[in-house]
N, C-alpha and C positions, 0 to 999 in steps of 0.2 A: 504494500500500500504506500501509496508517496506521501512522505512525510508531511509535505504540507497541508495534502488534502488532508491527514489526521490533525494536525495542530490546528487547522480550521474547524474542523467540527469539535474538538474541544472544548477551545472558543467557543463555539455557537452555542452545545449545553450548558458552557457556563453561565453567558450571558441569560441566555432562556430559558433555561431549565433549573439551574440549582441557585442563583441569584436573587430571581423573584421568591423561592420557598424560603431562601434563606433571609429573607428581609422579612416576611410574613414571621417565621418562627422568632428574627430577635424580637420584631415588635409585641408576641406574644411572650417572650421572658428567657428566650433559648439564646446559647451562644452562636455565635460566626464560624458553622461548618456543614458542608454539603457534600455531596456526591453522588456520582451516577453511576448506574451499572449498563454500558451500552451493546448493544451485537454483534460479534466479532467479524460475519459476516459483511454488513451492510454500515457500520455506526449508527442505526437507527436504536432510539432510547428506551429501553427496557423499564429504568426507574429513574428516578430522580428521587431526593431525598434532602431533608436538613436534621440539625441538632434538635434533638427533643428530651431532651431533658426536664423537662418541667412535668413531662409522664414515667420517664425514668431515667437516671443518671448516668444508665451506662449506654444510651442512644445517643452516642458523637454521630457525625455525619455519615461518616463511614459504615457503621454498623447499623444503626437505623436502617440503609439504604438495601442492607443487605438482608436484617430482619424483614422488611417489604418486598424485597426480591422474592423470598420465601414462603412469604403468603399468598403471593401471586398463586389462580391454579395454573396448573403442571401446564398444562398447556397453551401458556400466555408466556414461558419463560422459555429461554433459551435452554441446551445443555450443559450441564455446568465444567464438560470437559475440559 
């Protein structure tokens, strides 16, 4: 994949996708962290996610994102190979 069409869509879910959650969740009481889980295939977005902490401490952005990944049904997620 050419690097920059990856660093572009990064960008792009940054901006669009974990940005705007992440602004909604400090204004609700959570800290400054997000992240996505995207399709290895296509880069199209699978989750997006922020900090939520204020439902429990141990949902940084990262893991939140991935606890959600997981509730997804099976058939909405990618394989996790």
């Amino acid at each position: 994949m050419e690097t920059t069409r990856l660093l572009q869509r990064f960008l792009d879910v940054i901006e669009h996708d974990i940005v705007p959650k992440t602004a909604r969740g400090v204004a609700a009481g959570n800290k400054l962290f997000g992240a996505a889980i995207l399709r290895k295939s296509d880069l199209s977005l699978v989750i997006a996610e922020t900090n939520n902490e204020t439902e429990n401490p141990l949902w940084h952005g990262e893991m939140h994102a991935i606890k959600k990944f997981f509730e997804l049904p099976e058939d909405q997620r990618p394989a996790t190979k």
